[in-house]
C-alpha angles and dihedrals in degrees: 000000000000100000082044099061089035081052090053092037086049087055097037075067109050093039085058091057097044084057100050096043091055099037103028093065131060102289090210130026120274108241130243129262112262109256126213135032107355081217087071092051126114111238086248095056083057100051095049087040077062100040089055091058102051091254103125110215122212112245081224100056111117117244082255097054088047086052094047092047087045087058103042089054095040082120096051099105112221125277122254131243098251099046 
């Protein structure tokens, strides 16, 4: 009885560790930035180029206030994973 709960106790583990390995990362790839003139952006490049950052856009900004926000931060580096 006893091997046989060590044994349980031996795979609880390594299923816990199986599940966190595969759910406690990013389960796709972050994108990457969009690259080139921010005029030639679609509104939704420019809304995850803000989110990104931190910068929260509004669902209801017009292609033309996402491109003057997106201007105005050209300079905000990217945040990091763990923030």
């Amino acid at each position: 009885m006893q091997s046989k709960n060590l044994f349980l106790g031996f795979a609880g583990m390594v299923t816990a560790a199986a599940v966190w390995a595969i759910w406690g990362s990013d389960m796709l790839p972050a994108q990457p930035d969009p690259t080139g003139d921010p005029n030639d952006w679609t509104a939704d490049e420019m809304r995850r180029w803000l989110h990104v950052r931190g910068l929260l856009p509004n669902e209801s900004s017009t292609r033309e206030e996402l491109l003057a926000r997106v201007k105005a931060n050209l300079r905000v580096p990217r945040r990091s994973a763990s923030s």
